[in-house]
C-alpha positions in Angstrom: 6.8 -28.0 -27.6 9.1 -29.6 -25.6 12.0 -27.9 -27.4 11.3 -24.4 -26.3 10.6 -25.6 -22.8 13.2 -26.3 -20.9 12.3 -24.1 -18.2 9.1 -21.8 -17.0 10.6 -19.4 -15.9 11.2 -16.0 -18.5 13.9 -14.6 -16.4 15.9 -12.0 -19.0 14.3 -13.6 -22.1 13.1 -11.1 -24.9 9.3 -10.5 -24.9 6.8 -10.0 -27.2 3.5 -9.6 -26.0 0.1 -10.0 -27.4 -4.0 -8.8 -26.8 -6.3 -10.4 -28.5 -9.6 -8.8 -27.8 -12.3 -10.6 -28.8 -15.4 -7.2 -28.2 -15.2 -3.6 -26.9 -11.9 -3.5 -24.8 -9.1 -1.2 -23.7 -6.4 -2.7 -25.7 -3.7 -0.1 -23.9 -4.9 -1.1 -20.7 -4.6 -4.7 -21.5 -1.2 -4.6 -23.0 -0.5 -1.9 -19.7 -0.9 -4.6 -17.2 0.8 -7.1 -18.8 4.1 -5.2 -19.7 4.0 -4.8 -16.0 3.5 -8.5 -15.4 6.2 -9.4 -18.1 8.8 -6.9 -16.5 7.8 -8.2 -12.7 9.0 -11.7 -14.0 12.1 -10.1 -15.4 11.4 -10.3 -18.7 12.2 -7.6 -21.7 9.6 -6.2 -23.9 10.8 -6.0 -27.0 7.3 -5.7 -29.1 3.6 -5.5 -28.3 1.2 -7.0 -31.1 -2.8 -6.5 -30.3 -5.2 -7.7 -32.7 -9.5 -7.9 -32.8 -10.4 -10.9 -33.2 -14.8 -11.8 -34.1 -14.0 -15.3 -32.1 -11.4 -17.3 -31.6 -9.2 -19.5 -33.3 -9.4 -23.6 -32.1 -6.0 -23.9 -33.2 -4.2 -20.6 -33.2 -6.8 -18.2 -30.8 -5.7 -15.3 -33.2 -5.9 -17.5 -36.4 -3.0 -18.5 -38.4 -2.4 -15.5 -41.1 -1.6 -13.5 -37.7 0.3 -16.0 -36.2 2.8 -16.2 -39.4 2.7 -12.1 -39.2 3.7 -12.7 -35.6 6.2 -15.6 -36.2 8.2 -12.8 -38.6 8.0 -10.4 -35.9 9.6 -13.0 -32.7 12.1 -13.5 -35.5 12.5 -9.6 -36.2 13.0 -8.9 -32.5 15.2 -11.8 -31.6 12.4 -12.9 -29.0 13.0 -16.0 -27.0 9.1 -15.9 -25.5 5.9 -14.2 -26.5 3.3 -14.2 -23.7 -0.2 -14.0 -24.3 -2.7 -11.4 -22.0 -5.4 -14.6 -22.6 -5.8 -18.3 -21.4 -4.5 -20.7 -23.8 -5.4 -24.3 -24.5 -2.4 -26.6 -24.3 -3.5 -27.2 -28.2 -3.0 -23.8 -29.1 0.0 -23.1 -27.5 1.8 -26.7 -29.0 0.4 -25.0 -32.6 1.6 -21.8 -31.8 5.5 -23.2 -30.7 5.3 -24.9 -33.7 4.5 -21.2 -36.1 6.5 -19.1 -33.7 9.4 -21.7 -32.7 9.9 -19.8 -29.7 8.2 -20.8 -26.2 4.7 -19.3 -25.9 2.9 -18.0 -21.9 -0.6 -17.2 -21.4 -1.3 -14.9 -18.5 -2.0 -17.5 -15.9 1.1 -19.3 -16.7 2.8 -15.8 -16.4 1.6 -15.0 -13.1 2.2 -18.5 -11.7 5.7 -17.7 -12.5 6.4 -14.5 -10.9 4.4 -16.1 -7.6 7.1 -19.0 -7.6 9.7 -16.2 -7.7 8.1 -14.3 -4.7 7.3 -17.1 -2.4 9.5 -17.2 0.9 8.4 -18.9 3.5 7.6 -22.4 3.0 3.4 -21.9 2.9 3.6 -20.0 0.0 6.2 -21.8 -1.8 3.7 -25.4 -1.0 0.7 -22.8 -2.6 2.2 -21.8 -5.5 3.7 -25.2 -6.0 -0.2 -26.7 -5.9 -1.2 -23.9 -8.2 1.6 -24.8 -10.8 0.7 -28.0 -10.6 -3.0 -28.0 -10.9 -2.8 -25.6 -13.7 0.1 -27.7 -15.7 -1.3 -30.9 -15.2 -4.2 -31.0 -18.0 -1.4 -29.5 -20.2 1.2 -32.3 -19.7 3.2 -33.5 -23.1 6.2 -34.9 -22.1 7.4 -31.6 -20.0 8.1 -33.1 -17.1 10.8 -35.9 -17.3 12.6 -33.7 -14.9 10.1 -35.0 -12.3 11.8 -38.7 -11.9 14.2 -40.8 -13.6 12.7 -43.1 -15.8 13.4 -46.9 -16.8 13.6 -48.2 -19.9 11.2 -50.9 -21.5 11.6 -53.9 -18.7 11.8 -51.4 -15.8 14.9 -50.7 -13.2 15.6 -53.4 -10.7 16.3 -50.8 -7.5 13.5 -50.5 -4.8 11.0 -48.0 -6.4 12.7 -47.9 -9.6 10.0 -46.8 -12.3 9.0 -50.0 -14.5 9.9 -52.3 -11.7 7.9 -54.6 -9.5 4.1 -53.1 -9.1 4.1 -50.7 -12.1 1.8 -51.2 -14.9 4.3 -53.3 -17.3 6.9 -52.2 -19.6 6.1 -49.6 -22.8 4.2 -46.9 -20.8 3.9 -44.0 -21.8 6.4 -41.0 -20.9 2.9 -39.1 -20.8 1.2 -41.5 -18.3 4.0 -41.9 -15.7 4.3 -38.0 -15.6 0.8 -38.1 -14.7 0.6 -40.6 -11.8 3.9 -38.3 -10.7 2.6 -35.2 -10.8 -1.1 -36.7 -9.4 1.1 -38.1 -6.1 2.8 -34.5 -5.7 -1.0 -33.1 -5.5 -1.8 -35.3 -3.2 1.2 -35.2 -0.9 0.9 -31.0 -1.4 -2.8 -30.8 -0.4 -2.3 -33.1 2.5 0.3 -30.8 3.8 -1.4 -27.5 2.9 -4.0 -29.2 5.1 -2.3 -29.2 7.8 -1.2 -25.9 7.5 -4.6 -24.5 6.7 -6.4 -26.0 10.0 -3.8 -24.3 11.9 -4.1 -20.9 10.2 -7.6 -21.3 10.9 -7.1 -21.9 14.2 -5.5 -18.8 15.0 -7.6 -16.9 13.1 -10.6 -17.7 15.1 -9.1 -17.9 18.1 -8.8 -13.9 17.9 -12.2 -13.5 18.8 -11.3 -10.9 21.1 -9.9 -8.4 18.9 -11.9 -6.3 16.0 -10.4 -7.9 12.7 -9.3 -5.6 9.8 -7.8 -6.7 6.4 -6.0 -5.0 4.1 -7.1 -6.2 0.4 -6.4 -4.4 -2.7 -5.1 -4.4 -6.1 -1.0 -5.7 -6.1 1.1 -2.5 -5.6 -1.8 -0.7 -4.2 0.7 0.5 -1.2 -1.3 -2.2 1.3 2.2 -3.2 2.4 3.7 0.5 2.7 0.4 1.3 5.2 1.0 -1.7 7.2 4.4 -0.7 7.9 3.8 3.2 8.4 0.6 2.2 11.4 2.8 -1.0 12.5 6.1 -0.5 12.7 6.0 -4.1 10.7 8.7 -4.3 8.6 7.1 -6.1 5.5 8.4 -6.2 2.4 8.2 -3.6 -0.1 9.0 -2.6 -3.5 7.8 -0.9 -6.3 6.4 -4.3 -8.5 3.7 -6.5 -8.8 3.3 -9.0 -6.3 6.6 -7.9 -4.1 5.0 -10.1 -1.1 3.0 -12.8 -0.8 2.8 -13.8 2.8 0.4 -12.5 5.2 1.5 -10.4 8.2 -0.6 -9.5 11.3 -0.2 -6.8 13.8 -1.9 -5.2 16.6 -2.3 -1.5 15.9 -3.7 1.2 18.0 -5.7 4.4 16.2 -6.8 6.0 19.3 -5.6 5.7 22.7 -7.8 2.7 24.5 -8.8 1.2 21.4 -6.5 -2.3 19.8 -7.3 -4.0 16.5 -5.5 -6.4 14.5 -4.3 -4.8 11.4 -3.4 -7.9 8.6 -2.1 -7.5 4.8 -3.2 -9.9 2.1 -1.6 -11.1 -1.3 -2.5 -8.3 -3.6 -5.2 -8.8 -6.9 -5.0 -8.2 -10.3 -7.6 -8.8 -13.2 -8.2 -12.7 -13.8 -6.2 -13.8 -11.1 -5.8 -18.0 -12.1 -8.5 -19.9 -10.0 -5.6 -22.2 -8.8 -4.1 -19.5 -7.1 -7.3 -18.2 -5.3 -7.8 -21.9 -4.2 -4.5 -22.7 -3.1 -3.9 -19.7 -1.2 -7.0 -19.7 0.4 -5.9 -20.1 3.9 -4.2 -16.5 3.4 -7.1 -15.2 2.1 -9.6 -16.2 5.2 -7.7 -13.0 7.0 -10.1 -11.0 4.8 -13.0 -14.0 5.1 -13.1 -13.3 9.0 -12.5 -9.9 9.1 -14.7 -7.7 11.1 -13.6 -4.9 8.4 -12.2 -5.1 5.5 -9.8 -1.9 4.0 -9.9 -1.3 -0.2 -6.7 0.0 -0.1 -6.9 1.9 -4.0 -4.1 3.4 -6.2 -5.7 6.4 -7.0 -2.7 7.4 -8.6 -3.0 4.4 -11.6 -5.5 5.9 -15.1 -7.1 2.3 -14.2 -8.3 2.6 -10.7 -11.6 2.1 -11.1 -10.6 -0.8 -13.6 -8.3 -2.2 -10.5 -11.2 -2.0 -8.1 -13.5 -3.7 -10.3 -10.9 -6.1 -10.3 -10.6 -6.4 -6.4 -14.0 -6.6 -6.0 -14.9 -9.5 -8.5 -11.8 -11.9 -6.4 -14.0 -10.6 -3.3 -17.3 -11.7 -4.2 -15.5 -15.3 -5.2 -14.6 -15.6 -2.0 -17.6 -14.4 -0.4 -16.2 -11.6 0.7 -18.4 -9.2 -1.8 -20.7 -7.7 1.4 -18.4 -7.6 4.1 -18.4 -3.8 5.9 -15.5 -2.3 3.5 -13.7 1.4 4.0 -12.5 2.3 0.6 -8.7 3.6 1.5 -7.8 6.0 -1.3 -4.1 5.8 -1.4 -1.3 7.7 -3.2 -2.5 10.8 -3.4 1.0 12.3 -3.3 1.6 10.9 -6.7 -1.1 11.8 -8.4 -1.6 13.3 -11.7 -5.6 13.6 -12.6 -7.3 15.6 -9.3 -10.4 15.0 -11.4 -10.1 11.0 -11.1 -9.6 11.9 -7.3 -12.6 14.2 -7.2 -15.0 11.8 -9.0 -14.4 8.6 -7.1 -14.5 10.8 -3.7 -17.9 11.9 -5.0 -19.0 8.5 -5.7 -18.1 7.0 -2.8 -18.5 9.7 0.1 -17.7 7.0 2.9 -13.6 6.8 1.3 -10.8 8.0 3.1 -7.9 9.8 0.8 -4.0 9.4 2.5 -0.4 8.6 1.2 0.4 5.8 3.2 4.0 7.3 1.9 3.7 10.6 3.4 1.7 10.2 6.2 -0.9 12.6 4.9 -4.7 12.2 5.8 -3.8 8.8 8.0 -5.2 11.1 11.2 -8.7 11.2 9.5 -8.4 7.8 8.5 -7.6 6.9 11.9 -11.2 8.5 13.2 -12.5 6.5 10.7 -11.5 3.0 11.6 -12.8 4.3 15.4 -16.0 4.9 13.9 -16.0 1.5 12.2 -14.9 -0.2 15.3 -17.6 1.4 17.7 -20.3 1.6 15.2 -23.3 3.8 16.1 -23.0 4.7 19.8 -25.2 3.9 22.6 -25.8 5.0 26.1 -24.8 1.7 28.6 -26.0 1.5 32.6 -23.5 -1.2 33.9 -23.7 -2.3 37.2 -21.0 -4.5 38.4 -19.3 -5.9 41.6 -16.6 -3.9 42.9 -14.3 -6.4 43.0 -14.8 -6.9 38.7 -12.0 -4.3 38.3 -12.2 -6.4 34.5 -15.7 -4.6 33.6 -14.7 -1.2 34.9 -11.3 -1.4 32.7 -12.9 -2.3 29.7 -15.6 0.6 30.7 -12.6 3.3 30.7 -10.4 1.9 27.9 -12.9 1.7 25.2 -16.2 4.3 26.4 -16.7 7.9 27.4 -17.6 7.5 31.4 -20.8 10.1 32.4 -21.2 9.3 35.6 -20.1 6.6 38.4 -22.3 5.7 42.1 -20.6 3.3 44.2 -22.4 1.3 47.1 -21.3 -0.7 49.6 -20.0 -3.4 47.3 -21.0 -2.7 43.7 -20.8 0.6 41.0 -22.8 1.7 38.6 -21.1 3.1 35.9 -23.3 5.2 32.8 -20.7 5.2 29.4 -21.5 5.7 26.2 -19.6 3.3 23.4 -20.0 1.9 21.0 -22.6 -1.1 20.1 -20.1 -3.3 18.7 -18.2 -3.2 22.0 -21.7 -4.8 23.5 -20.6 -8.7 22.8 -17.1 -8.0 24.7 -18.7 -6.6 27.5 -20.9 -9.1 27.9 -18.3 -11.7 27.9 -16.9 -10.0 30.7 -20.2 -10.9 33.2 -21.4 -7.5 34.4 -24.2 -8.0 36.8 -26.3 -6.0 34.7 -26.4 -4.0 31.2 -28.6 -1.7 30.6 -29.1 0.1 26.9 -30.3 3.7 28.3 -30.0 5.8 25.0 -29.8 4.9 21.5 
């Protein structure tokens, strides 16, 4: 194993990809996403090999007759890696090196690498770094002497040297002094992630003034492109999977008197790695303590409904699976089936169909996030001192004014808005409120 991996990464390597599907499955779809995967990490496709399987194979996952008829292929196609669309043991990948002799990816490992490639700022790179880690460390066989030097049997006499003073004697194991390495980075990553976390956290919450909505969606859904056409924002984007993985946040304004944050999230796809929903969870508690939550959908892709499926099961593992959601049917410049359009538009009657590209439709969804943001509307008496120019601002900006009596030193001021806007108002200490007409 070690042989064929001297590095992770698949940048220009040769590819040849495999599904196995173990019961009723769209193999195209599988070997779809993948190829896109494979070529986001820079790799070639140079063959794709899908076979049923009735279960799998302890020491092979597709058995061993189609592992030598793969072999003879990797040989055919001069491949240098063949990536698997399914989670490997660290068993069957070492017996599969061995048959193939060429290095061997599952899927996790696969998108672990392209998030290492994407990570900028230093968050992300310490996430995907905690990721990797967690997800390699169950699989170590003397992979990582990169890690540290190491002494030889009697140790190294310099301050710290491995062997010296305090380790545990001369003979260890490669294997065990990898571990302890690799288990002090995790601790020294979490510890700082930590840190970071409690102050994302912190600004999170403090928001408390401002209506929270999140972007989620499937990766290359065009959540990034919106962001930038409503914001001005200037994230990142490109046609490929994953193209940013940092959150941005942004006040936006879709009517005149109304202000909500507006913040992107790292996109989805189908079985994203545990360690990567757990390590980047301080990103994802922008959609966690959102007030509303936008399903931003490529209708344009023959697997949307397979992509929202996908969205929605990384939701619900984050407890995100009953937040108020506006399904945000994007790309509808580029697509080729109206009848996919059509149906999902019938099933879901609440969605909103734009090209964040274009422009088109982003009026209607504009009314839409109003009506989110002022939920059903009420009829409010507020009576307030005149001096509280505070209540009667908030009155003008974000309600419909019927009518206004002054006194000698207080107003009373009948607007209709909407109930969500009740908890602001409040905070604001009108003398009284007064719910007139539901």
């Amino acid at each position: 194993m070690e042989k064929f991996r001297q590095t992770l990464k698949v940048k220009k390597e040769r590819a040849i990809l495999v599904a196995a599907i173990l019961s009723r499955s769209n193999g195209a779809d599988d070997l779809a996403e993948l190829t896109a995967l494979a070529e986001s990490a820079g790799a070639v496709v140079v063959d794709r090999f899908q076979q049923k399987i009735r279960a799998i194979n302890a020491s092979t996952y597709i058995g061993k007759g189609k592992a030598g008829q793969l072999a003879r292929r990797a040989k055919k196609y001069e491949a240098d890696v063949v990536i698997f669309d399914n989670d490997l043991s660290p068993a069957q990948i070492r017996e599969l090196e061995k048959i193939l002799e060429v290095k061997v990816l599952d899927r996790s490992e696969l998108i672990l690498d392209i998030f290492a490639t994407r990570a900028k700022t230093r968050q992300a790179k310490l996430q995907v770094e905690l990721a990797q880690l967690e997800y390699t460390y169950p699989r170590l066989t003397r992979m990582w002497s990169h890690l540290d030097t190491v002494a030889g049997v009697g140790g190294g006499t310099a301050a710290g040297a491995v062997g010296g003073i305090g380790t545990r004697g001369p003979g260890e194991q490669q294997l065990e002094i990898d571990r302890r390495l690799v288990n002090k980075r995790l601790s020294e990553l979490k510890r700082e992630l930590a840190g970071i976390d409690k102050r994302k956290l912190r600004e999170i919450k403090g928001r408390h003034g401002l209506f929270k909505i999140c972007l989620v969606g499937y990766t290359n859904a065009g959540k990034s492109t919106l962001l930038n056409t409503l914001t001005d924002a200037g994230a990142f984007v490109e046609d490929r999977l994953f193209a940013t993985l940092d959150t941005r946040t942004r006040k936006w304004s879709p009517r005149k008197g109304v202000e909500v944050l507006l913040s992107d999230t790292v996109g989805f796809v189908r079985k994203l790695p545990h360690q990567l929903v757990a390590s980047f969870k301080a990103t994802l508690e922008e959609a966690v303590n959102a007030d509303l939550l936008l399903h931003v959908i490529d209708v344009s892709s023959d697997d949307a409904l397979g992509q929202m499926e996908s969205v929605n099961a990384v939701l619900d593992e984050i407890d995100c699976g009953r937040k108020p959601t506006l399904l945000v049917l994007n790309k509808v410049d580029a697509i080729k089936d109206i009848s996919q359009l059509e149906m999902i538009e019938t099933v879901h009657p609440d969605s909103v169909s734009i090209s964040a590209k274009t422009g088109l439709g982003l009026d209607a969804f504009a009314q839409k996030i109003v009506e989110c943001y002022e939920g059903s509307e009420v009829v409010l008496r507020v009576r307030s001192h005149q001096s509280n120019g505070k209540v009667q601002s908030f009155l003008r900006a974000h309600g419909r004014i019927i009518n206004e009596q002054y006194g000698d030193s207080s107003v009373i001021i009948d607007v209709r808005m909407g109930q969500n806007q009740l908890p602001e108002l409040q905070r604001l200490k009108p003398d009284t409120l007064e719910i007139v007409q539901h």
